[in-house]
C-alpha positions, 0 to 999 in steps of 0.5 A, a space after each residue: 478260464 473262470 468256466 474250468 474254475 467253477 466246474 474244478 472246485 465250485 461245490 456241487 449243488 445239493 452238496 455241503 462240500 465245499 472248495 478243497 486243495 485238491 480241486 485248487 490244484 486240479 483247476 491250477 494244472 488245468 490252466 497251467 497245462 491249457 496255455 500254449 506257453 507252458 510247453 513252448 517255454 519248456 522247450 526254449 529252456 531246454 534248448 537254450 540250455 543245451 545250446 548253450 553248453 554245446 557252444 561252450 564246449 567248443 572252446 573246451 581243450 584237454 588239460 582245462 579246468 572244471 569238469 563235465 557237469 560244470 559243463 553241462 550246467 554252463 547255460 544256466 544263465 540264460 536258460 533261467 529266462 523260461 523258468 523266471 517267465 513262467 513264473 511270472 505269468 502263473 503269478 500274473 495270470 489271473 489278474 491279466 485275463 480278470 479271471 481271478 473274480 471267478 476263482 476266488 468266488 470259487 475259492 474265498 479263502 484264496 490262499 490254496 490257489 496260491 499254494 496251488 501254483 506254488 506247487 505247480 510251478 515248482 514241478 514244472 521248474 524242476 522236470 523242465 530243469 532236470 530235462 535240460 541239464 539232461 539234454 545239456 550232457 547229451 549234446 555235450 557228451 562228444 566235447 567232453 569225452 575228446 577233452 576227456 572231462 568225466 561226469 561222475 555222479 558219485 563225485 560230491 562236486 559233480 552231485 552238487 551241481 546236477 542237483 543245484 542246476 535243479 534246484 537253482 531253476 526251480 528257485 528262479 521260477 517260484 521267484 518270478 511266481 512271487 513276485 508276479 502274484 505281489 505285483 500281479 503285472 507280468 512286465 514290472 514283475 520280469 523287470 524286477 526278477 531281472 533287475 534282482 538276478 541279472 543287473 543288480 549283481 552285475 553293476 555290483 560285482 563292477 563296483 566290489 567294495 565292502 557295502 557292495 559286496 554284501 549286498 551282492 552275497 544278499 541279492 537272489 543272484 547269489 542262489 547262481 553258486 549252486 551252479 558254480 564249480 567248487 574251484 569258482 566258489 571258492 575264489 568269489 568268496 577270497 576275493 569278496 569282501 562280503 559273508 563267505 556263502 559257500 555254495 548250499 549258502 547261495 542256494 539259501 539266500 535265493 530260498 529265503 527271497 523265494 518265503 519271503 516274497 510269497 509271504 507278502 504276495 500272500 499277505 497282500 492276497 488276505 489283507 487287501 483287494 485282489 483287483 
């Protein structure tokens, strides 16, 4: 990919204008858009997700708790697989194939590349979200009309978690980015984004306890709140005996894990070797 690079944001000759943002993020989104596994990841989001909420919603009888959008966001957990996968390939890409020579020969300041997948990843996360949760209420829609569960979006809950299942998504692929661009090996970053979001908070929540819990409420695991019904997020935080987050709080812990890990990836991108 280092031919895309030079011709994207390489200067060119005769010309004192050097790499820009702009070129960064016209040469990222040619890379990002050239591999096969971004359109098939997107895919397997959407379908995992629907296909999820669809089998959920077998099991839904009138009379149930919840509501239509807590339905249609229900298959958030494994659809969070793709974004937290394509993350970690964008983090990692350039360190796999030994294209990142090229780019930042290219770009010697290296932080707009970064920046650059930071921004793409985002926006692939959130359309490949939106799409999903889209998809969620179509193959739903009969499930919750025979239970009659009505998606109103003018209901706070209901916005919250439309929005949230976005912005959850969105959160777990600039994880898997940040961590992907610290460790820049694709399989010890999906380890470790899986460890962080799956099995750290669940061998916690099978051991509550005062130090358990608040490490459970600090864990990126906590950014799932954004998906859960108010009726839920309201017993997880009587029954916990950690900080009571809310939903918005959840959604700020996977946040400040998200700052927090870029910033050492690009502490690491500055201050160290990029082999």
């Amino acid at each position: 990919m280092g031919h895309l690079l030079d011709r994207t944001t390489a200067p060119v000759p005769g010309s004192t204008r050097g790499p820009t943002a702009t070129r960064a993020l016209a040469a990222e989104w040619t890379k990002i858009t050239g591999l096969r596994s971004t359109a098939w990841l997107a895919a397997a989001t959407v379908v995992a997700a629907a296909g999820l909420a669809f089998g959920l919603g077998l099991f839904v009888r009138p009379g149930d708790a919840g509501s239509g959008a807590s339905l249609a966001v229900a298959g958030y957990a494994l659809a969070q697989l793709g974004p937290l996968v394509l993350g970690v390939l964008v983090g990692t890409g350039e360190y796999a194939t030994g294209t990142f020579r090229a780019t930042f020969t290219a770009v010697p300041r290296r932080l707009p590349v970064l920046g650059s997948q930071a921004v793409l990843t985002a926006g692939w996360g959130a359309v490949t979200a939106a799409a999903a949760v889209g998809a969620s209420l179509l193959v739903t829609s009969g499930q919750r009309a025979g239970a009659r569960l009505v998606v109103d979006v003018a209901d706070a809950e209901t916005a919250r978690l439309l929005v949230g299942y976005v912005l959850h998504q969105t959160g777990v692929a600039l994880l898997g980015l940040a961590i992907g661009a610290l460790l820049r090996h694709a399989t010890a970053a999906v380890v470790t984004v899986v460890m962080l979001l799956l099995v750290l908070d669940q061998f916690l929540a099978a051991n509550p306890g005062r130090f358990t819990d608040l490490l459970r409420a600090l864990l990126p695991a906590a950014g799932a709140r954004l998906v859960q019904g108010d009726a839920q997020v309201t017993a997880l935080d009587a029954t916990s005996l950690g900080p009571d987050l809310g939903a918005w709080g959840g959604g700020l812990v996977l946040l400040g894990w998200v700052v927090a890990l870029l910033g050492a990836a690009i502490y690491r991108l500055r201050r160290h070797d990029v082999s």
